[in-house]
C-alpha positions in Angstrom: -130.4 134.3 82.8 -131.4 136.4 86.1 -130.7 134.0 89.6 -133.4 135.4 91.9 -131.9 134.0 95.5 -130.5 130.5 94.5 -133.6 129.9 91.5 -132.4 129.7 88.1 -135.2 132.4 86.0 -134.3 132.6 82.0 -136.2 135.4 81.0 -139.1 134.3 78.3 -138.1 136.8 75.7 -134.4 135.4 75.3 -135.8 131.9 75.2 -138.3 133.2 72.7 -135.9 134.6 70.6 -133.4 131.4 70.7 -136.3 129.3 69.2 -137.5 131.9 66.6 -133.5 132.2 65.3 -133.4 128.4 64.7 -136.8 128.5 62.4 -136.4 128.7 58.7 -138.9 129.9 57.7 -140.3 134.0 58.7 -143.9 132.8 58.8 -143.3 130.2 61.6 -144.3 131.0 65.5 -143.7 130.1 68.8 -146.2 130.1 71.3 -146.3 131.1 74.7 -146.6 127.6 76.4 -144.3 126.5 74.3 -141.5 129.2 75.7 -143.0 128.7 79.0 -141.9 124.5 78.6 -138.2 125.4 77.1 -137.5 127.7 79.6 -138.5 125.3 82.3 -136.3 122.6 80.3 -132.9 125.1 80.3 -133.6 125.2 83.8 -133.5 121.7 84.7 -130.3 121.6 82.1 -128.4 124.1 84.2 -129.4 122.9 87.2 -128.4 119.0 86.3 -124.7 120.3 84.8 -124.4 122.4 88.6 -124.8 119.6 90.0 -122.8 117.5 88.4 -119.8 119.3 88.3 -120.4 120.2 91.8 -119.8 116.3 92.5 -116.8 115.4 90.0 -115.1 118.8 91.6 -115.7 116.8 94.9 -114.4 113.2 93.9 -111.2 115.3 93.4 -110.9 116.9 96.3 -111.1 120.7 94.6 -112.3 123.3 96.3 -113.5 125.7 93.1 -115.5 124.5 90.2 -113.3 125.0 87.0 -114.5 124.5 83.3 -112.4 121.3 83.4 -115.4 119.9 85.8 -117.9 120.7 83.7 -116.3 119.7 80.1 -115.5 115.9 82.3 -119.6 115.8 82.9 -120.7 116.9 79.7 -120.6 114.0 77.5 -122.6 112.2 79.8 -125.1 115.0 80.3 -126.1 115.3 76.8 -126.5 111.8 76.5 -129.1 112.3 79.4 -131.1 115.4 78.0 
């Protein structure tokens, strides 16, 4: 994942190679637009769980975002995506 100024960016080759490791079978293939969409979907992911944790590290009055914010958003996340 690069962060160009404040944008998320996950680099199309790691998101390519993420999908092909998850296929069974040698033969099967990934497209371009199809990389182009999960990329795009990791970004809205990452973007969503800052966010969150950002706000429950707020309802308790912390100052740094610690794993413990992120793990107390993450059920409720997943249940989202």
């Amino acid at each position: 994942m690069a962060n160009a100024g404040n944008e998320i960016v996950f680099k199309k080759e790691t998101v390519a190679k993420l999908l092909t490791r998850s296929f069974k079978e040698d033969k099967t293939k990934v497209s371009s637009d199809a990389v182009i969409l999960v990329a795009e979907m990791l970004k809205v992911f990452v973007e969503e769980a800052t966010r969150r944790a950002v706000k429950q590290a707020d309802s308790e009055d912390c100052d740094n975002i610690d794993i413990e914010h992120f793990e107390k958003i993450l059920p409720q996340l997943l249940l989202d995506f």
